[in-house]
Residue frames relative to the residue before (quaternion, step in Angstrom):
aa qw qx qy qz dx dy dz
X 1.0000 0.0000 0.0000 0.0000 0.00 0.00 0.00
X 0.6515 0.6054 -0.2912 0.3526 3.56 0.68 -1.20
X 0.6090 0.6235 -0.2109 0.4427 3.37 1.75 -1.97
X 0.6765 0.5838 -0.2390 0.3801 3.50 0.89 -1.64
X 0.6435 0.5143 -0.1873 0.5351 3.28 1.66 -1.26
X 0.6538 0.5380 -0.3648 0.3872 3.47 0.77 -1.06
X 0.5924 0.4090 -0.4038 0.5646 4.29 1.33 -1.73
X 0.6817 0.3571 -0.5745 0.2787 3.98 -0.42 -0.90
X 0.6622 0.3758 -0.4890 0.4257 4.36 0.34 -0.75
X 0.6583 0.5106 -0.4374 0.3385 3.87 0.44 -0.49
X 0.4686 0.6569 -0.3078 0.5042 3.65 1.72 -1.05
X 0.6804 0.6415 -0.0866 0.3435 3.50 0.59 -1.19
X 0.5676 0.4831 -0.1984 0.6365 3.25 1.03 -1.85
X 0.8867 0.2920 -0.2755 0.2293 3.01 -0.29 -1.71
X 0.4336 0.7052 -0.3935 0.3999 3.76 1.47 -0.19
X 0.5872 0.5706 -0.3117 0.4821 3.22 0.86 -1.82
X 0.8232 0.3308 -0.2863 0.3619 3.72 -0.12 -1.63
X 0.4532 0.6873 -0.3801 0.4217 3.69 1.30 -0.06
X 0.7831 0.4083 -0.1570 0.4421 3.11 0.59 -1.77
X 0.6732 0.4253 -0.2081 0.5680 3.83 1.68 -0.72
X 0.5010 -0.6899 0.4305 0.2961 3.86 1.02 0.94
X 0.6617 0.5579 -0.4308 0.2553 3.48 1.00 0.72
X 0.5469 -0.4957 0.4993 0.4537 4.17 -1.03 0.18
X 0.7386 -0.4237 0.4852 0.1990 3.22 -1.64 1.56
X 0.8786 0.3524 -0.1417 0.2895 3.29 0.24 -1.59
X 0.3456 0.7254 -0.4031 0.4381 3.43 2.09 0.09
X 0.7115 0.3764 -0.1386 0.5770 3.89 0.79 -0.98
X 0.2818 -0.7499 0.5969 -0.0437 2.81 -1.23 1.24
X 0.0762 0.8489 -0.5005 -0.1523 4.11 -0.06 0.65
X 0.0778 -0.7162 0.6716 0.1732 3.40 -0.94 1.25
X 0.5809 -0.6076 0.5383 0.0601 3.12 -1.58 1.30
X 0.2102 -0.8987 0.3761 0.0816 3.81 -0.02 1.21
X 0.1587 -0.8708 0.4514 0.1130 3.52 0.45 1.24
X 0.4937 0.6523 -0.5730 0.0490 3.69 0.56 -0.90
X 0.8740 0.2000 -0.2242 0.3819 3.57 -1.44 0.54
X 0.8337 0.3136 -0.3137 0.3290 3.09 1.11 0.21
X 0.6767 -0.6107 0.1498 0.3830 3.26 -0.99 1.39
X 0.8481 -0.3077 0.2983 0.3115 2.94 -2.25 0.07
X 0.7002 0.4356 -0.2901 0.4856 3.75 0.67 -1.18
X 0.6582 0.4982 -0.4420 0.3510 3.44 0.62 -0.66
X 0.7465 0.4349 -0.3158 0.3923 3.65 1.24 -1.03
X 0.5210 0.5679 -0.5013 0.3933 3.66 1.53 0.23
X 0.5692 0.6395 -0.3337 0.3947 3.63 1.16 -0.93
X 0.5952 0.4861 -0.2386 0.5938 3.37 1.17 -0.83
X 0.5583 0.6482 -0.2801 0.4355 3.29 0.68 -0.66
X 0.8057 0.3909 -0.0660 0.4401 3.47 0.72 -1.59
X 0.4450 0.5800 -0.3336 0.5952 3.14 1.87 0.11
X 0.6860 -0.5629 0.3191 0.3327 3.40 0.49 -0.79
X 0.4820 0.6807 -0.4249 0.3519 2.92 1.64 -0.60
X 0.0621 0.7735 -0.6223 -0.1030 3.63 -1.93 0.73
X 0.5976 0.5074 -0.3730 0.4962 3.20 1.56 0.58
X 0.0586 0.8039 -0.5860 0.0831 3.44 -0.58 0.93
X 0.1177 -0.8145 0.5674 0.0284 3.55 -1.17 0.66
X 0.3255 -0.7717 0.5447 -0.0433 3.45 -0.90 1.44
X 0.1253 -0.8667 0.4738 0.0928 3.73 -1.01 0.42
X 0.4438 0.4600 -0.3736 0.6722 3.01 2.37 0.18
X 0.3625 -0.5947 0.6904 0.1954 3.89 -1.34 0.87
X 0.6306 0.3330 -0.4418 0.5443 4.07 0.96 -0.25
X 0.7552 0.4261 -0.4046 0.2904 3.71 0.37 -0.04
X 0.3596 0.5378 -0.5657 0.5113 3.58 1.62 -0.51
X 0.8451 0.4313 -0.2624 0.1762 3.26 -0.45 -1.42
X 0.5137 0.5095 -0.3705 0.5825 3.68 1.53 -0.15
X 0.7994 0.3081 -0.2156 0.4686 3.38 0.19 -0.90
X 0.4297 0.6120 -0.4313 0.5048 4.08 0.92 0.72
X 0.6838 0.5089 -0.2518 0.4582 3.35 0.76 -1.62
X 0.7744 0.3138 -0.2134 0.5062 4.12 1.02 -0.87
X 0.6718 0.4460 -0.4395 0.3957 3.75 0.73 -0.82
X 0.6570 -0.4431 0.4373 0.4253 3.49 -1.38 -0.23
X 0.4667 -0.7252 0.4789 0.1642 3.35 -1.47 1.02
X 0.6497 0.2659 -0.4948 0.5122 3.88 0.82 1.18
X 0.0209 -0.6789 0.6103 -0.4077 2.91 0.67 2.16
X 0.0590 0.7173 -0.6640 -0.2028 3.11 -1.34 0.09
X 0.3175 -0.6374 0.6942 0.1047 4.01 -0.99 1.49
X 0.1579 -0.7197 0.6755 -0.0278 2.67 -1.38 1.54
X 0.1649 -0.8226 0.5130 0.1816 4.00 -0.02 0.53
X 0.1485 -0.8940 0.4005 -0.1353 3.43 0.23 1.42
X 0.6973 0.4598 -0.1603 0.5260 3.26 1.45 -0.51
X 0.7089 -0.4440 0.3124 0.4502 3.51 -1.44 0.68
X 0.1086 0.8553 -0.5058 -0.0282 3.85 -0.69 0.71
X 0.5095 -0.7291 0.4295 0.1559 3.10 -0.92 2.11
X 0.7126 -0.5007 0.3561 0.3387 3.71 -0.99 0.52
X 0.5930 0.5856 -0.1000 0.5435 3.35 0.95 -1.77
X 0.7137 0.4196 -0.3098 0.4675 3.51 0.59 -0.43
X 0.5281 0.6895 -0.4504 0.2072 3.83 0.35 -1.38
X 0.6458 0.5043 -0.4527 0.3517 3.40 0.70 -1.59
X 0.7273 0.4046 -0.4851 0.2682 3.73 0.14 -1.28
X 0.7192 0.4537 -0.3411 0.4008 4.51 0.71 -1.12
X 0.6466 0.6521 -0.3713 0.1373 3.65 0.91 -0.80
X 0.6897 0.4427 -0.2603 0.5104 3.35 1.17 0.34
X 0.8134 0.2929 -0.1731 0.4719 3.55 2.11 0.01
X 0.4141 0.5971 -0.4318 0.5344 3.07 1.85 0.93
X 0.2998 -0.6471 0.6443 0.2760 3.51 -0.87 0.74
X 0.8780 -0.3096 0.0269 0.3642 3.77 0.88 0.08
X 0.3839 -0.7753 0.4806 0.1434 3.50 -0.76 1.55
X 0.4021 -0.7275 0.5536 0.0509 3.65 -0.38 1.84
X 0.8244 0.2379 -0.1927 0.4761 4.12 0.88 -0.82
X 0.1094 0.6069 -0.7751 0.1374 3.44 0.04 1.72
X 0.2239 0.8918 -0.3881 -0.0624 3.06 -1.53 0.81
X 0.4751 0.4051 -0.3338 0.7062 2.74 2.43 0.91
X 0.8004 -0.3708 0.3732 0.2873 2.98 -1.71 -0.43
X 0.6170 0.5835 -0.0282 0.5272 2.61 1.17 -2.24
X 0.8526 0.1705 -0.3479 0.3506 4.03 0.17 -0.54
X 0.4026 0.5445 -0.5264 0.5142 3.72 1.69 0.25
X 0.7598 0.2686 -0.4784 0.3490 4.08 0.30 -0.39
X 0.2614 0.7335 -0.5035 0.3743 3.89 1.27 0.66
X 0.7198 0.5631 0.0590 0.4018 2.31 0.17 -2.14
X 0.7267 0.4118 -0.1795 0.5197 3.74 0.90 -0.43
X 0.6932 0.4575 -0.2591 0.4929 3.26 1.01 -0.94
X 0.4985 0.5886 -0.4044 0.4914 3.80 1.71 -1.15
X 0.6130 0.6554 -0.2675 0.3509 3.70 0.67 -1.50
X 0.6862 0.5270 -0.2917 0.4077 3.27 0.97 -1.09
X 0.6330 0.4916 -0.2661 0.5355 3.22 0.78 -1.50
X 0.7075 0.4230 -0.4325 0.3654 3.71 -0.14 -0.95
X 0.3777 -0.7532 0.3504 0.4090 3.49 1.03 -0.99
X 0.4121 0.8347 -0.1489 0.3335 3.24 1.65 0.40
X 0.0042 -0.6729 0.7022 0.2326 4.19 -0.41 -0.22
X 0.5095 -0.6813 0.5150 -0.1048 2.23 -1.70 1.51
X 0.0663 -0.8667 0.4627 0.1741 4.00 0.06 0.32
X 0.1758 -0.7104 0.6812 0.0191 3.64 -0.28 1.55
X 0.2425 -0.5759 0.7791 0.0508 2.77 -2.56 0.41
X 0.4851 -0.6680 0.5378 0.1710 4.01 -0.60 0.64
X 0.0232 -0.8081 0.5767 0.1172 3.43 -0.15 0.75
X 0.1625 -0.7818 0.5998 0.0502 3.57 -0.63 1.24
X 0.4130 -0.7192 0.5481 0.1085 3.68 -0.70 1.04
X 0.0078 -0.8475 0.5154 0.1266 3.68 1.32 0.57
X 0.7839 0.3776 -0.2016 0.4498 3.64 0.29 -1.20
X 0.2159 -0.7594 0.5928 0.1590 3.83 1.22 0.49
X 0.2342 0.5995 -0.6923 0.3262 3.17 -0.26 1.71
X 0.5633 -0.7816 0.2680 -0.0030 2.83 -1.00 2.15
X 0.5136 0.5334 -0.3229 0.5895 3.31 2.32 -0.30
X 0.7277 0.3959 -0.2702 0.4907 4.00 0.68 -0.80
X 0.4830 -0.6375 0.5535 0.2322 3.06 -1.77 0.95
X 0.1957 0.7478 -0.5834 0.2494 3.93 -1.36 0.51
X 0.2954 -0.7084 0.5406 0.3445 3.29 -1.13 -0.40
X 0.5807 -0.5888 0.4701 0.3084 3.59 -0.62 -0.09
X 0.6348 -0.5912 0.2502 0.4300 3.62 -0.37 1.02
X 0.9395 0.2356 -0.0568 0.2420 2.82 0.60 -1.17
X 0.6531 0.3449 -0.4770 0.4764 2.38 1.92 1.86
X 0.3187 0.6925 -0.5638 0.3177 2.92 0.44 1.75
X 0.5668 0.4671 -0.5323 0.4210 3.70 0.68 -0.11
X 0.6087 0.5208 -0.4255 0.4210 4.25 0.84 -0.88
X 0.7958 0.3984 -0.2173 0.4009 3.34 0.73 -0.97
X 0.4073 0.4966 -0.3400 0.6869 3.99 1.75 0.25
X 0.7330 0.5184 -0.2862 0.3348 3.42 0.34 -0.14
X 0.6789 0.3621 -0.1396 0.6232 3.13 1.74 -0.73
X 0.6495 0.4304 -0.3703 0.5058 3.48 0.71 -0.30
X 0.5908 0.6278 -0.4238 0.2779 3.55 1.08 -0.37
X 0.5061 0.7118 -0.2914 0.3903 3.36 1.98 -0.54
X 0.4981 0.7089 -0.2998 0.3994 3.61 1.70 -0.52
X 0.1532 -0.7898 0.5579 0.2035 3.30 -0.18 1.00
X 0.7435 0.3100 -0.4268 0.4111 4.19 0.54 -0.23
X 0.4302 0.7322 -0.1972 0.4898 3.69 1.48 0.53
X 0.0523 0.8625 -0.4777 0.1584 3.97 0.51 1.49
X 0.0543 -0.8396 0.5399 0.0255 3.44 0.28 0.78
X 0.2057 -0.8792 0.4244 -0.0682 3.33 -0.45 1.63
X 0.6324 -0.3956 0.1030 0.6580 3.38 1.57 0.08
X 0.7697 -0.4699 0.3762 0.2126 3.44 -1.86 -0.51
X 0.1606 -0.8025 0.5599 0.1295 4.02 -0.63 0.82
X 0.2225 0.8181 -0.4966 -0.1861 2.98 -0.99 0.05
X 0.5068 -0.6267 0.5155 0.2911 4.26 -0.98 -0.22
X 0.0593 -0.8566 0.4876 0.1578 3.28 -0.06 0.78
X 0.5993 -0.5715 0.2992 0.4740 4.09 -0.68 -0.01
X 0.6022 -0.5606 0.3503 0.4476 3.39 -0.88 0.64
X 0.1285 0.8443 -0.5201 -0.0115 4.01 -0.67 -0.24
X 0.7960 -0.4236 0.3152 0.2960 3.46 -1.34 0.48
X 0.7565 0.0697 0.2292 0.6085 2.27 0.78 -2.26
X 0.5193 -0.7182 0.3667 0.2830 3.63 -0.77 1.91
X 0.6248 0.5886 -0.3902 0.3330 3.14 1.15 -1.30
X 0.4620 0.6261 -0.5382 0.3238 4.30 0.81 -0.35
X 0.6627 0.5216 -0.2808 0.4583 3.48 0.62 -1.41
X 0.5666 0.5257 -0.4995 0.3914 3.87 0.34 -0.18
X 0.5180 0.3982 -0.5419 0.5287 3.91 0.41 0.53
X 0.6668 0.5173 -0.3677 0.3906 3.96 0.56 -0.74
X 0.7628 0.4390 -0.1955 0.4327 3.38 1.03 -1.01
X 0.5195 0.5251 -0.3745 0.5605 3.60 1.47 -0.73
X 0.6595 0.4886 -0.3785 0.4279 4.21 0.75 -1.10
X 0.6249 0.5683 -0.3348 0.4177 3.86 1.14 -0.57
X 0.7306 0.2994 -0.3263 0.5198 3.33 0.52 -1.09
X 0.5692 0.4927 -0.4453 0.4848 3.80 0.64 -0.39
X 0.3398 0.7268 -0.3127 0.5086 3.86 0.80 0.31
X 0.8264 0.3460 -0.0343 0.4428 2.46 -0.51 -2.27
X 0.7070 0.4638 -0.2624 0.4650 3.82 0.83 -1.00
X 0.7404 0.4021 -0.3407 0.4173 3.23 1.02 -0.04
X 0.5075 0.3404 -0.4306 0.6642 3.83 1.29 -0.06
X 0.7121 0.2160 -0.5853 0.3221 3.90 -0.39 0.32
X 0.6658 0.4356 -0.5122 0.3235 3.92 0.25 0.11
X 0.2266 0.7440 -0.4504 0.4384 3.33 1.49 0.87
X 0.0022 -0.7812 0.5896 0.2054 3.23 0.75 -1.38
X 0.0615 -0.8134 0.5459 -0.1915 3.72 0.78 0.88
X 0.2122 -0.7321 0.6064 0.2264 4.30 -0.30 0.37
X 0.8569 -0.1328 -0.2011 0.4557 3.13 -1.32 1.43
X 0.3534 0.4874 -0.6198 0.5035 3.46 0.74 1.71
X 0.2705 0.6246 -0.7326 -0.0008 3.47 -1.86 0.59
X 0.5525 -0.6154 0.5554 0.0869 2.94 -1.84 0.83
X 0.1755 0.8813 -0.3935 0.1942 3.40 0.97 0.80
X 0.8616 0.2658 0.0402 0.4306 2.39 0.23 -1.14
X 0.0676 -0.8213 0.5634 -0.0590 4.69 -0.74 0.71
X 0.2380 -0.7493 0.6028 -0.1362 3.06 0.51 1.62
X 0.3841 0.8000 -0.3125 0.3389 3.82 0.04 1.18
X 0.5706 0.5468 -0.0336 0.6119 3.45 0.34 0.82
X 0.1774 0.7541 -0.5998 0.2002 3.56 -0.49 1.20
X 0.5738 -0.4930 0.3143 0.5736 4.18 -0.68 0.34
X 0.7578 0.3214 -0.4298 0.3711 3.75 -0.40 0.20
X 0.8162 0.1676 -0.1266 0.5383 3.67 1.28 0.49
X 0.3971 0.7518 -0.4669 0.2432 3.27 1.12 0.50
X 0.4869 0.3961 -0.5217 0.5779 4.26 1.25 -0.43
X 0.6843 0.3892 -0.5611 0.2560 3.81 -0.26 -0.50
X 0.7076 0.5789 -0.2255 0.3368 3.33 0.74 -1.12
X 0.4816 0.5855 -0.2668 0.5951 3.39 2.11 -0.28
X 0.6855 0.4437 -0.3043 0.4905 3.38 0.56 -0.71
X 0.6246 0.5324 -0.3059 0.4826 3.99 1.33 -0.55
X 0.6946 -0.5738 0.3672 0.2312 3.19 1.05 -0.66
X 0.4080 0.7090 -0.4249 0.3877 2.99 2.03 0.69
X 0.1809 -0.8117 0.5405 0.1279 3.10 -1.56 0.96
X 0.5695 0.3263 -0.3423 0.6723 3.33 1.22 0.92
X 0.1579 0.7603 -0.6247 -0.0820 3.66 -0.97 0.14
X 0.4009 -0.7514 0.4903 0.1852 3.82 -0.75 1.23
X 0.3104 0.8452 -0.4349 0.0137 3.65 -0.50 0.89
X 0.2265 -0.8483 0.4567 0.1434 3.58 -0.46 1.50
X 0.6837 0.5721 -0.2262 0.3925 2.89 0.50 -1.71
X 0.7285 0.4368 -0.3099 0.4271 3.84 0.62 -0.93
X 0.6803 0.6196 -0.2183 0.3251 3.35 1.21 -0.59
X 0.6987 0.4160 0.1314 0.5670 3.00 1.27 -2.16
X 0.5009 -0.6106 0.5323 0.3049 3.56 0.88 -0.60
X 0.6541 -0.4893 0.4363 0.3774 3.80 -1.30 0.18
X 0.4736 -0.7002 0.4565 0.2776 3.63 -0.94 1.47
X 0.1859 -0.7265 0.6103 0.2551 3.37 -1.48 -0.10
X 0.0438 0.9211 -0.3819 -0.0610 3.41 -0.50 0.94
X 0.5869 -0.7071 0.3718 0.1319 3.14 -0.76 1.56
């Protein structure tokens, strides 16, 4: 089941980057595990998958200690201050900076651990008053000051778009990101790039391909509908 699930999102991707004149290898898919167990992320595993992304900081860290170590942990989920110390040395990168206050956490943890740390900006394009993010048009003031972090690499911009019928609504959110992103890298900001467009979830990930994501998060298409406890 998982396999069948795993060729239709790769079918998909690789359509999307067809139909959007772009190279397969431009898009990264990280494979959303939260809540679901250990066997399910080895099956995935045996497929091929090595990117995975978590939104509990107690589950990255459970499920690190057993999977194989050329994983890559993607910390995808809101992430409380108090927490950083336990992921900042086993996330290959935290997608939801979105204040000041947890990038100088998160910097100071970095220090101690002895590590650099690879952030993403979470921009709240559709300012929707339930989701965390910043508002466009504070994310260059607030990239600007964290760029001063020497254990602190800010690689480009995330964001959540609103649920929706139809995926194709969210394509203003995702066109307003990468237009963003293109506008804080002709900044030329030091230890800022716009690599990277963390964008895109299973009910909108070809649109968000066609914008120009280079990461797209998908659980539900992968793993199957969550069960929560």
């Amino acid at each position: 089941m998982l396999a069948e699930q795993l060729q239709e999102v790769e079918k998909r991707i690789q359509d999307a980057c067809r139909h959007a004149g772009r190279n397969r290898s431009e898009v990264t898919l990280i494979a959303v595990s939260k809540t679901k167990p250990i066997s399910m992320l080895q099956e995935a595993y045996r497929e091929g998958i090595r990117v995975f992304g978590e939104n509990k900081v107690q589950e990255l860290t459970d499920k690190w200690e057993v999977m194989p170590k050329d994983i890559q942990w993607h910390m995808i989920g809101h992430l409380q201050r108090n927490k950083v110390k336990y992921i900042v040395d086993k996330a290959e990168m935290i997608h939801s900076v979105d204040s000041l206050r947890l990038a100088e956490t998160i910097e100071k943890e970095a220090e101690k651990k002895h590590c650099i740390v690879k952030i993403l900006i979470e921009v709240n394009m559709a300012e929707e008053e339930s989701k965390f993010g910043l508002s466009a048009r504070e994310t260059l003031p607030l990239i600007e000051r964290i760029s001063r972090f020497p254990h602190l690499q800010i690689c480009g911009l995330m964001t959540i778009a609103p649920f929706v019928e139809n995926a194709k609504e969210n394509r203003i959110h995702f066109a307003g990101l990468r237009k963003l992103s293109v506008d804080i890298a002709a900044k030329n900001i030091d230890n800022v790039n716009m690599d990277i467009l963390s964008m895109g979830m299973t009910n909108d990930y070809e649109v968000a391909i066609e914008e120009g994501a280079t990461m797209v998060r998908v659980g539900t298409g992968i793993f199957g509908e969550r069960q929560y406890f």
